[in-house]
TORDREN-616004 format. One line per 5 residues: number of its first residue (from 1); their letters; for each residue x, z negated, y negated of N, C-alpha, C. Coordinates in pm, whole numbers, padded with zeros to 5 digits, always signed. Atoms other than C-alpha are relative to their C-alpha. Example, Ala and Ser with C-alpha at 12.3 -4.5 7.8 and 13.67 -1.06 7.14 Angstrom:
<rs>
1> as> +00089,+00000,+00119,+01230,-00780,+00450,+00090,+00000,-00120 | -00082,+00006,+00119,+01367,-00714,+00106,-00077,-00073,-00109
</rs>
This chain:
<rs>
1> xxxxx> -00145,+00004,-00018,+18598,+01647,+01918,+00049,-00145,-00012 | -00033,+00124,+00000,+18782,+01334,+02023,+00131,-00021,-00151 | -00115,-00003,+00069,+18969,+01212,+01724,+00109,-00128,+00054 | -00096,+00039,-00076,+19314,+01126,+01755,+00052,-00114,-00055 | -00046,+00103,+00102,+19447,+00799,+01698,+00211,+00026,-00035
6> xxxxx> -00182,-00052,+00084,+19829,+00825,+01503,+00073,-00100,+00053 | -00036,+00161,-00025,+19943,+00512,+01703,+00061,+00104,+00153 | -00050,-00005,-00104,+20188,+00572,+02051,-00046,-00006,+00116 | +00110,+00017,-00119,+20037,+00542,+02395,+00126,-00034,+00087 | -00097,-00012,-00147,+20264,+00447,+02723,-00093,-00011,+00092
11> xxxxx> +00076,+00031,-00063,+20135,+00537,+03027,+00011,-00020,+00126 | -00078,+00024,-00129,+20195,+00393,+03405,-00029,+00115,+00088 | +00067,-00089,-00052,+20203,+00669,+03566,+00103,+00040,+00159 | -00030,-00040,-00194,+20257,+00750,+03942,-00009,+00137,+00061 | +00011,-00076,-00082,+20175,+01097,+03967,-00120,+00054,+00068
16> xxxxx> +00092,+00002,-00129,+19881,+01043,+04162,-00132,+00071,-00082 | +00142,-00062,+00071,+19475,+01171,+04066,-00051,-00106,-00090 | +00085,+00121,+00108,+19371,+00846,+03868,+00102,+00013,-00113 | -00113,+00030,+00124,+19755,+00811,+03654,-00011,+00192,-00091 | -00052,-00146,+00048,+19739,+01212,+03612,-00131,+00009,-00087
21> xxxxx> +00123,+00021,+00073,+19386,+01173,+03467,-00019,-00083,-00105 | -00036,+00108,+00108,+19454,+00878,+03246,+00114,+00076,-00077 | -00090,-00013,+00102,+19762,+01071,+03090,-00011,+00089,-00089 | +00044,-00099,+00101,+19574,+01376,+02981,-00161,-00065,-00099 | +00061,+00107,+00121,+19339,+01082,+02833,+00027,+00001,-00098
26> xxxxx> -00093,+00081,+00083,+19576,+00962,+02681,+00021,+00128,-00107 | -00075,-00079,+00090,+19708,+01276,+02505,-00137,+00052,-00051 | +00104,-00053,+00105,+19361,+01340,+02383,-00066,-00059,-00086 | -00002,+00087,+00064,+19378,+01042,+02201,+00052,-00065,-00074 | -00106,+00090,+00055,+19687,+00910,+02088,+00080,+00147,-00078
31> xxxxx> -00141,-00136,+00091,+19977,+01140,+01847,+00105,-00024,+00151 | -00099,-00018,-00131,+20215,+01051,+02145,+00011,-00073,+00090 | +00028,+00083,-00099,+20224,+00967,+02457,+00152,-00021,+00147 | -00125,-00008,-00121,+20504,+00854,+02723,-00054,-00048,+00146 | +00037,+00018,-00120,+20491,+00809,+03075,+00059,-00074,+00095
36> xxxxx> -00103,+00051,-00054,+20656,+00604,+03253,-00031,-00043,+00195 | +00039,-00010,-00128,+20704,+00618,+03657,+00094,-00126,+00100 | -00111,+00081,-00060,+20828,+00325,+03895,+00055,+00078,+00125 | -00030,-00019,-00156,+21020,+00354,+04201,+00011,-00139,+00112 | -00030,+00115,-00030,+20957,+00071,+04405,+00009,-00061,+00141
41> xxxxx> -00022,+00051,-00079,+21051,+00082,+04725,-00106,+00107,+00114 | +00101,-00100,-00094,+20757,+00346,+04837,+00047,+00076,+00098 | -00054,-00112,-00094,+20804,+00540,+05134,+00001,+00133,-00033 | +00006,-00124,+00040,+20728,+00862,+04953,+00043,+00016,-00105 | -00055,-00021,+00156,+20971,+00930,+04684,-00037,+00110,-00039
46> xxxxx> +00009,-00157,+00078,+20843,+01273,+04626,-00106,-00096,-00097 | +00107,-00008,+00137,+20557,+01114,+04409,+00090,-00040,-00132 | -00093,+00028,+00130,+20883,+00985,+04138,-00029,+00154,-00056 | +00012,-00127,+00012,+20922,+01374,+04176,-00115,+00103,-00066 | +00155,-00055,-00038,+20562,+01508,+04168,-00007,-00071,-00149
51> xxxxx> +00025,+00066,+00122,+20531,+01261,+03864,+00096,+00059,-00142 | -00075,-00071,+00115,+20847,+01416,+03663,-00069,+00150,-00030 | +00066,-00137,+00025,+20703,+01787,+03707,-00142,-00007,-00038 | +00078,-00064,+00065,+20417,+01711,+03616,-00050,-00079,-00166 | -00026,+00000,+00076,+20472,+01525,+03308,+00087,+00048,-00116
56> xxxxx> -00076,-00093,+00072,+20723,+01764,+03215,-00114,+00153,-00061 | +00142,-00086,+00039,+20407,+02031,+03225,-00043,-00060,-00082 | +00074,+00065,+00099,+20200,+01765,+03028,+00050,+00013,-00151 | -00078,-00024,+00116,+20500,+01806,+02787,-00018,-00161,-00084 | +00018,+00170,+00018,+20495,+01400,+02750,+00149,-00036,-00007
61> xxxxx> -00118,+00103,-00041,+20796,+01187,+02741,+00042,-00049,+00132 | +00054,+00087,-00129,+20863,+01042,+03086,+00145,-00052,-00026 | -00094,+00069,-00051,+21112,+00785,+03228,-00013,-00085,+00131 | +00017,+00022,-00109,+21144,+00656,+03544,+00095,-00189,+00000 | -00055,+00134,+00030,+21245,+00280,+03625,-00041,-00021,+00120
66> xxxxx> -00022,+00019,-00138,+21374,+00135,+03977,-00034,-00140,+00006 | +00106,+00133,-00032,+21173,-00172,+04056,+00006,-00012,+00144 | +00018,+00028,-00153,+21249,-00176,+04429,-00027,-00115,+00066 | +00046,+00102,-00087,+21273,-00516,+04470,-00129,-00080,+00091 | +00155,+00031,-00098,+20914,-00533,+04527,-00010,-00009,+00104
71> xxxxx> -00018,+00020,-00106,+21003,-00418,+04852,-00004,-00112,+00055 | -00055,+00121,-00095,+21175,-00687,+04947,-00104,-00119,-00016 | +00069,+00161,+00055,+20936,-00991,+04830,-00126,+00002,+00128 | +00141,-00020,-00079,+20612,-00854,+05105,+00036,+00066,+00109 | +00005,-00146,-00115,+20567,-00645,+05437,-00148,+00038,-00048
76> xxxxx> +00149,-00090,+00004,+20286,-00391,+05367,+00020,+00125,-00001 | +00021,-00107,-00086,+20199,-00088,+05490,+00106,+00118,-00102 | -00097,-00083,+00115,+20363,+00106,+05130,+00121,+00006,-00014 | -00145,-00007,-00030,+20689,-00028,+05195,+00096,-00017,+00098 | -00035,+00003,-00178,+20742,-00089,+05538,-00001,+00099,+00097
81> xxxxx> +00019,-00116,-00115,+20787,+00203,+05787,-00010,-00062,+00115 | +00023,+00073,-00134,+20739,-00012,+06075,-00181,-00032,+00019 | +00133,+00055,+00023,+20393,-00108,+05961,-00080,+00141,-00009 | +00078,-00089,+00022,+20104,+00139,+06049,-00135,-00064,-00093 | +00092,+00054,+00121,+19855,+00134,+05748,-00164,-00018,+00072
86> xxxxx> +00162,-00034,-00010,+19486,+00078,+05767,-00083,+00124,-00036 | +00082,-00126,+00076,+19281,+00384,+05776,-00110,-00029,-00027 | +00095,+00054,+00070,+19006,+00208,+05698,-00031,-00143,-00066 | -00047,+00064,+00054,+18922,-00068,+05490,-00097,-00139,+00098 | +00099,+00126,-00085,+18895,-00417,+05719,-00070,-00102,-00018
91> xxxxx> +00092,+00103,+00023,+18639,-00662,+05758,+00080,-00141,-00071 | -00047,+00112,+00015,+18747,-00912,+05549,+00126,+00010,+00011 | -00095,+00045,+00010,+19073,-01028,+05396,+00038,+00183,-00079 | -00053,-00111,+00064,+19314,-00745,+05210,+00045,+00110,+00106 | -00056,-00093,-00074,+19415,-00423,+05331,+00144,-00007,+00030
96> xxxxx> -00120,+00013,-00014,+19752,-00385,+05471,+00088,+00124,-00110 | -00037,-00080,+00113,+19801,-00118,+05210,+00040,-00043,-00100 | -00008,+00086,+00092,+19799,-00388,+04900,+00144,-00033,+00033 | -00144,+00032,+00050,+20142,-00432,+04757,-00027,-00139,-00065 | +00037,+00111,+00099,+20135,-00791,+04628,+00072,+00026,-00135
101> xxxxx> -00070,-00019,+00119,+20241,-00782,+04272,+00020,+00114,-00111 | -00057,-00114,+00071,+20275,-00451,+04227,-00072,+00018,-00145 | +00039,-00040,+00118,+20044,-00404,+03921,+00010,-00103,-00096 | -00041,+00125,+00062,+20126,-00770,+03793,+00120,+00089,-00051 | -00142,-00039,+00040,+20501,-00628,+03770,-00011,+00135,-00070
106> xxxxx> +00016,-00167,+00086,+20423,-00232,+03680,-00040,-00059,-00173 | +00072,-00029,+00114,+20243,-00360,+03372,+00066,-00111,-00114 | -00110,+00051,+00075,+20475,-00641,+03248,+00132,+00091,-00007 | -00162,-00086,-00013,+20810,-00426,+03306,-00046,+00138,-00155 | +00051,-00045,+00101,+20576,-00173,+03126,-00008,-00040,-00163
111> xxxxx> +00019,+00091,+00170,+20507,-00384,+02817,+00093,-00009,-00067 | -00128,-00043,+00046,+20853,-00412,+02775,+00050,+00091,-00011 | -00043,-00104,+00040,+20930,-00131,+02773,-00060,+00097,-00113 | +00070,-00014,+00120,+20677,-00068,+02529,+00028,-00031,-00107 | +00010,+00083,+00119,+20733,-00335,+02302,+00163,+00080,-00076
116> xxxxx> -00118,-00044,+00061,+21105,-00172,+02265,+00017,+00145,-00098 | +00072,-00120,+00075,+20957,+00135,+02160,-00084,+00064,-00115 | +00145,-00019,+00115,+20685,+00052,+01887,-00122,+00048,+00082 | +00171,-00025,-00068,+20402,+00105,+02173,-00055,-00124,-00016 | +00108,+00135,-00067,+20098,-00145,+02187,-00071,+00082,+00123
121> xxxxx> +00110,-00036,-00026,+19883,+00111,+02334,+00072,-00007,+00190 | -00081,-00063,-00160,+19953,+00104,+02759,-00141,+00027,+00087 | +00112,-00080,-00095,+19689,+00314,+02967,+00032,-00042,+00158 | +00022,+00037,-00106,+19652,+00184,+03338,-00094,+00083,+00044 | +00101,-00067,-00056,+19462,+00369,+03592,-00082,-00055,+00142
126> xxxxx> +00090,+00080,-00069,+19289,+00090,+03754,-00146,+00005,-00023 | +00107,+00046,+00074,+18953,+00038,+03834,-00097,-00065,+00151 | +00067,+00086,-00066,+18721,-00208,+03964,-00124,+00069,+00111 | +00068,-00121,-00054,+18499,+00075,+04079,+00023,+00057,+00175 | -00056,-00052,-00119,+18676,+00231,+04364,+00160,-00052,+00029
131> xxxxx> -00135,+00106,-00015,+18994,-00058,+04416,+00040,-00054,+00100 | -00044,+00014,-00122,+18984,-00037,+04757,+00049,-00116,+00059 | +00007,+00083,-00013,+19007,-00386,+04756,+00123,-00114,-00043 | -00107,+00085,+00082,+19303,-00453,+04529,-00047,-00076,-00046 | +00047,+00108,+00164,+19233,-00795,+04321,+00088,+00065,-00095
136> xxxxx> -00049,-00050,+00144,+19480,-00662,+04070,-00012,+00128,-00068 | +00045,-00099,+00064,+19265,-00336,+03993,-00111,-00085,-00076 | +00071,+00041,+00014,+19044,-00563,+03883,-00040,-00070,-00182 | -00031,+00043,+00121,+18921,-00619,+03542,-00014,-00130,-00048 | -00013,+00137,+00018,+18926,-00966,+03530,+00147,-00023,-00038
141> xxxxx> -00137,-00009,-00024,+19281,-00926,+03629,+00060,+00040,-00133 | -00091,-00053,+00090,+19373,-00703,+03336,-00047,-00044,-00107 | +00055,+00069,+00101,+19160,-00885,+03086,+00147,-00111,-00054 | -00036,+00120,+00027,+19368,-01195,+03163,+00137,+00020,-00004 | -00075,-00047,+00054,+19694,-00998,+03179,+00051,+00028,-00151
146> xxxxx> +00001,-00065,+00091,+19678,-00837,+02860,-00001,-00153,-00099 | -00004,+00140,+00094,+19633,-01189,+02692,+00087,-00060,-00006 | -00136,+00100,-00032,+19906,-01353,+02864,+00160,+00105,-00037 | -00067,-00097,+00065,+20140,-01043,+02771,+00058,-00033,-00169 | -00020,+00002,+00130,+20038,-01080,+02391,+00024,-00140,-00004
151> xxxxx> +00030,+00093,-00006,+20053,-01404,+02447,+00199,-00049,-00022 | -00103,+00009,-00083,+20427,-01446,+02631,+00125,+00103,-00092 | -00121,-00102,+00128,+20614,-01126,+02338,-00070,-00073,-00138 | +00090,-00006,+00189,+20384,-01224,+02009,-00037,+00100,-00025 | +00019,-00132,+00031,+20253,-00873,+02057,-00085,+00015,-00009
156> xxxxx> +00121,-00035,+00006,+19941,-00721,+01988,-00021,+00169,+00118 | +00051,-00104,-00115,+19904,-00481,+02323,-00115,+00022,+00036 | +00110,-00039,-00017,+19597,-00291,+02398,+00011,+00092,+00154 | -00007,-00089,-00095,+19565,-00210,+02764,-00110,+00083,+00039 | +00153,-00080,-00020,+19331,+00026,+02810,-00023,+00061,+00172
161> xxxxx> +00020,+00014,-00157,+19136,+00098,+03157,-00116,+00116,-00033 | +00079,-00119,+00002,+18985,+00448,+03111,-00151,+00033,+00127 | +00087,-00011,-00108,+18867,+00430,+03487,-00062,-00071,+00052 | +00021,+00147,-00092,+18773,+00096,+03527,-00130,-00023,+00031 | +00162,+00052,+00007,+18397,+00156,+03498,-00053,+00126,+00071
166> xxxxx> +00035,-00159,-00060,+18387,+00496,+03694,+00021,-00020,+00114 | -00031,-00014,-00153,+18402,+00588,+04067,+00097,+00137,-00005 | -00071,-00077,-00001,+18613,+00842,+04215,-00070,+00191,-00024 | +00146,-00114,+00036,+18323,+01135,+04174,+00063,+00030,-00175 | +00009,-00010,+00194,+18317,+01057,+03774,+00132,+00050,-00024
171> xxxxx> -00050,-00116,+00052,+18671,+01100,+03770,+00049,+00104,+00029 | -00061,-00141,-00012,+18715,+01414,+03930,-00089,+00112,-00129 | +00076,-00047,+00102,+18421,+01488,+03676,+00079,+00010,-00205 | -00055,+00108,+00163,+18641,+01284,+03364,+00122,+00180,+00008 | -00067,-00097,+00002,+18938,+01530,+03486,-00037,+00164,-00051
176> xxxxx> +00033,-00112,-00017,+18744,+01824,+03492,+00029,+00055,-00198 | +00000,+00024,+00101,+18621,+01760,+03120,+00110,+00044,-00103 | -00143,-00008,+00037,+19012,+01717,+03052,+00035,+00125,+00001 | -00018,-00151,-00036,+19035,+02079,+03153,+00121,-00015,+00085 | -00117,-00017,-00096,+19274,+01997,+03410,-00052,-00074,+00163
181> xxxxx> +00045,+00010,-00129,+19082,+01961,+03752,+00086,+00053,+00099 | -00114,-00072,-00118,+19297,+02232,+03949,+00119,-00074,-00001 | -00093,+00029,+00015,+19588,+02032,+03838,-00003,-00130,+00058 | +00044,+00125,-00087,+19454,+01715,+03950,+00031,+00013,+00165 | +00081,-00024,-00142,+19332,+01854,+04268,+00165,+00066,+00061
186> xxxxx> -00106,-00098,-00092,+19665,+02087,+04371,+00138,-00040,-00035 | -00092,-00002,+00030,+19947,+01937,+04182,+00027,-00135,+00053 | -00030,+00098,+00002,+19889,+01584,+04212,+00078,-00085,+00146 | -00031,+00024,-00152,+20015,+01341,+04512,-00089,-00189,-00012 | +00102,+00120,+00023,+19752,+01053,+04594,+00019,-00081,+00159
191> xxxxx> -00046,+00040,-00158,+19846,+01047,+04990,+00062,-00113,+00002 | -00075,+00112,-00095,+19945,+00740,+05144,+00150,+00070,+00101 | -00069,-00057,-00110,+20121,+00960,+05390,+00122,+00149,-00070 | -00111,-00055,+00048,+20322,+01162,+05124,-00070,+00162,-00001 | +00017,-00172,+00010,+20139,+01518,+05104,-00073,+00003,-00147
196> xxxxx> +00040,-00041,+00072,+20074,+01654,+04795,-00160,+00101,+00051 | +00149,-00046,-00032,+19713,+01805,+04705,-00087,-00055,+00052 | +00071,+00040,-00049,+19427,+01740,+04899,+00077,-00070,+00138 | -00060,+00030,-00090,+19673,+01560,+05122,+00003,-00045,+00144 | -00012,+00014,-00146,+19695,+01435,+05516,-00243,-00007,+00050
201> xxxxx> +00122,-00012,-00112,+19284,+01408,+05522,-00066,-00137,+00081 | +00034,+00126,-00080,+19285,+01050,+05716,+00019,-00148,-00096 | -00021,+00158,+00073,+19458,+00773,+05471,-00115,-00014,-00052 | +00102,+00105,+00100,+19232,+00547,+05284,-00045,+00074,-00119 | +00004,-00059,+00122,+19340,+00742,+04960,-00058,+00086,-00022
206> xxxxx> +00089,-00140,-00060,+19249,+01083,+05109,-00143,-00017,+00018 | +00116,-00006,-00016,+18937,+00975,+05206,-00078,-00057,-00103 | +00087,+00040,+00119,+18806,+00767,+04891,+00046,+00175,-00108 | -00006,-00128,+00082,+18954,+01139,+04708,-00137,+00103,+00019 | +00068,-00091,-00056,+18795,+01351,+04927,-00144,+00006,-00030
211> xxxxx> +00166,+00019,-00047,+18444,+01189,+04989,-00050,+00004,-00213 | +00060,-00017,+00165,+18444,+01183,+04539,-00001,+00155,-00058 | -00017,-00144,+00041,+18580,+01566,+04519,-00130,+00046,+00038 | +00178,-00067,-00094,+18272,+01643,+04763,-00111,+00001,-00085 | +00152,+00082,+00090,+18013,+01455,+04540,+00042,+00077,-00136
216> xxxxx> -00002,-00075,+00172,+18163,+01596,+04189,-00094,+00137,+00056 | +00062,-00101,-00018,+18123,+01936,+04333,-00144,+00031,+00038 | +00129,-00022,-00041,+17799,+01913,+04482,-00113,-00044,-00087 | +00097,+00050,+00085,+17645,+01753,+04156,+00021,+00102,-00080 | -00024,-00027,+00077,+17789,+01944,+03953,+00001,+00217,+00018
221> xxxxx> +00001,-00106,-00060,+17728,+02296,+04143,-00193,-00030,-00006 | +00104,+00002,+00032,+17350,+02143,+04085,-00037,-00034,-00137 | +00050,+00006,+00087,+17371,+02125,+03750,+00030,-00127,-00088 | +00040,+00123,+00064,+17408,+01751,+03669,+00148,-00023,-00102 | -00097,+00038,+00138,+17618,+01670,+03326,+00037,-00122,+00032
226> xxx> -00045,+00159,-00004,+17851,+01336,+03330,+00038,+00041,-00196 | -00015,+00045,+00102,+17875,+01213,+03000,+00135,-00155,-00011 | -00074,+00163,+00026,+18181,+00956,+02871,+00039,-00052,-00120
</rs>
């Protein structure tokens, strides 16, 4: 049995299969845990939505916080409706999917909002693993974050990166564990293209989901144990 630490947790959460997996982490770890969801300009506001219901299920704290300007600072495929995304990921250089900033800003805005709270603890659901070619999933990235943070309040913040050493397989496996796989799998919203569940099938997202749901099941329908 995981014991629990008596210390706060905040966690960035989007809604999606990696943040929804990191928050029932989180609550099997921490005495309490909040959630906190941006809005920043995404073309699919149902995931704000998708993110309140299902932290209201989790029975978590949530709050939501309008960060749009992101928008405005980039064109990329997340906030631009003019811009068709990459369905796959191109030779060289970033995807047109990559938001610049966005997890630079999610995780400072975060902190603060932490620090006002009595949180250190802030859960991210990045990972170097399957990052589709974000640099700022990257744990270099959040190493050197997390320093400049405590660094920049006088705080002692602990960001933690549950997924950062896993592929998308492990965590449909990590979820499972969690006892909340179906919830992952049918509640969550991970689409590029805005469909809840196993969503549109073609984005980037869909298909790094998909091709890991495939592999859990088929290891794990032979038997093979993940350990974490």
């Amino acid at each position: 049995m995981q014991s629990v630490n008596k210390e706060k947790a905040l966690v960035v959460f989007s809604g999606g299969q990696d943040s929804t997996t990191c928050l029932y982490w989180a609550k099997q770890r921490f005495r309490e845990v909040w959630a906190l969801t941006f809005s920043y300009g995404q073309k699919h506001s149902a995931e704000v939505e998708c993110a309140r219901r299902i932290a209201h299920q989790a029975q978590v704290h949530w709050d939501t916080m309008d960060i749009s300007f992101i928008s405005q600072l980039s064109r990329n495929a997340l906030t631009d409706t003019t811009i068709n995304m990459d369905e796959r990921q191109p030779q060289g250089g970033l995807p047109n999917t990559f938001v610049p900033g966005r997890n630079l800003f999610f995780l400072s805005v975060a902190a603060v909002y932490a620090r006002e709270r009595g949180i250190n603890h802030i859960v991210t659901g990045v990972s170097q693993t399957d990052y589709s070619g974000y640099p700022d999933c990257r744990d270099a990235f959040i190493k050197s974050l997390n320093v400049t943070l405590n660094e920049g309040m006088e705080e002692q913040f602990i960001l933690h990166t549950p997924l950062m050493w896993i592929d998308k397989c492990e965590t449909w496996a990590l979820a499972d564990q969690l006892g909340v796989l179906d919830l992952v799998r049918h509640e969550t919203l991970t689409c590029y293209n805005g469909i809840q569940g196993d969503g549109c099938g073609h984005c980037p997202a869909c298909h790094l989901r998909r091709e890991g749901l495939d592999r859990y099941l088929a290891l794990k329908s032979a038997g093979h144990t993940f350990t974490f």
